[in-house]
N, C-alpha and C positions, 0 to 999 in steps of 0.2 A: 724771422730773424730779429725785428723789433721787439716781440715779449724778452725772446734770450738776452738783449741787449738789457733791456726794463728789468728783466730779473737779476742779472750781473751786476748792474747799478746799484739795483734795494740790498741786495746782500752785500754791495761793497761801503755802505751807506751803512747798515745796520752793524758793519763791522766796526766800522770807526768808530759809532755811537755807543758801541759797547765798550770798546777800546780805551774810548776815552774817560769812560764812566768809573773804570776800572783802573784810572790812574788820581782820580779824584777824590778818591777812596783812601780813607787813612791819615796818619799824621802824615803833618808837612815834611819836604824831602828832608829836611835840619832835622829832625827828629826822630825821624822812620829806623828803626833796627836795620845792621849793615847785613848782619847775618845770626842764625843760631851760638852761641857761644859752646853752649854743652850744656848737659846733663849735671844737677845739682842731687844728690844721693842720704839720705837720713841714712846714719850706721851706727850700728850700736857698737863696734870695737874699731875708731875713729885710728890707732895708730895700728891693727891689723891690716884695716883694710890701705893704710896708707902703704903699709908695705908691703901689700898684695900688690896692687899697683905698678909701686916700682921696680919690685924683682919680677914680675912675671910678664909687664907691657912695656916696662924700659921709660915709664913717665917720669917726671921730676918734680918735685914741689916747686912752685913759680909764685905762689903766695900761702904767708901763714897767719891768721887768723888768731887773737887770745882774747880769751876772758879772764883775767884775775891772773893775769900771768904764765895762763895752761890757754895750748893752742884746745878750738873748738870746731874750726875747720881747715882744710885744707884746697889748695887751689891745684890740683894736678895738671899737667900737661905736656906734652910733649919736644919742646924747645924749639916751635916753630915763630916764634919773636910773637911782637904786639897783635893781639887782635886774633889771634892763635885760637883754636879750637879746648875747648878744657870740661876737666871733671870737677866739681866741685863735691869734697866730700866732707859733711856738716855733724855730727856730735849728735846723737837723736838717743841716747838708753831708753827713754822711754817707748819707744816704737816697737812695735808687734814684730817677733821673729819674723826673715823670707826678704824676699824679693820686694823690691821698693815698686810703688803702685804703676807703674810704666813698661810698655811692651818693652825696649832696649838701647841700649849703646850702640852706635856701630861705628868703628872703626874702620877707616881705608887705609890699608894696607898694601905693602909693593906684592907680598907671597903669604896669599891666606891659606892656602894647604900648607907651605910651609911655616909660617910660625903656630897654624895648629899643630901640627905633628911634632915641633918643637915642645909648643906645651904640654902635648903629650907625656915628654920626656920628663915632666917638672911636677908630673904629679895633679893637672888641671884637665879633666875630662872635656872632651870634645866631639860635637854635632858636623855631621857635613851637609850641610843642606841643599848647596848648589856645587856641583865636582868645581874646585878650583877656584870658585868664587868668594863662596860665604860659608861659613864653619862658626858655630855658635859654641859659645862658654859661657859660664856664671863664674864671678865670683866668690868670695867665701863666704858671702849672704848669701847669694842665689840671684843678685842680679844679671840679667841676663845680657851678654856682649855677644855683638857680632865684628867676627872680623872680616873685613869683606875687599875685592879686589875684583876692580873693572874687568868684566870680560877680556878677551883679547880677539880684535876684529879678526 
């Protein structure tokens, strides 16, 4: 009974120690990322792909970006206010045709079979990957989005 005890101590010991070590780690709490913001996208046809965007995922321009008086990127989003989750789509002609170098976007969604099946309707090819879950698109580069939706217990 005393090792059990001696063993449940050391592991409750080395938990802390790791625990802790693990909070120690990193910028100060003032300066630590609150969360991911989003996905920043090189594209080579900047007002296509802005209005892939908004007619096919219902995003909104939230910021716009110019050089010389011509927007060079765009801030998309969704209109869930400050601090809101976003795409940022950036001006790149010089970039190599395809898919921008990252496995994916993914989207949380109320009904991801349904607004696949929707886009379906819109002309945007669609993956099912998990029944009801997750259902994969590219946009008209080929990057790859998932639209995806919490199981249901």
């Amino acid at each position: 009974m005393k090792t059990l005890r001696a063993a449940i101590l050391a592991m409750a010991l080395a938990g802390a120690t790791l625990a802790g070590a693990a909070r120690a780690e990193g910028p100060p709490v003032g300066l630590k990322p609150a969360h991911v913001a989003g996905p920043g996208l090189n594209v080579l046809d900047l007002e296509g792909q802005k209005t892939w965007y908004m007619a096919k995922l219902g995003m909104t321009v939230a910021n716009t970006y110019k050089r010389e008086g011509k927007p060079f990127e765009y801030i998309m989003g969704l209109g869930d206010g400050p601090g809101a989750a976003i795409i940022a789509l950036l001006a790149a002609p010089q970039r190599p045709a395809g898919p921008n170098g990252f496995g994916r976007i993914i989207l949380a969604v109320p009904d991801a079979k349904g607004l696949a099946d929707w886009l379906k309707t819109q002309g945007v090819e669609t993956r099912e990957v998990i029944a009801g879950v997750a259902y994969f698109i590219r946009d008209p580069e080929g990057n790859a989005i998932e639209l995806y939706s919490a199981p249901k217990p």
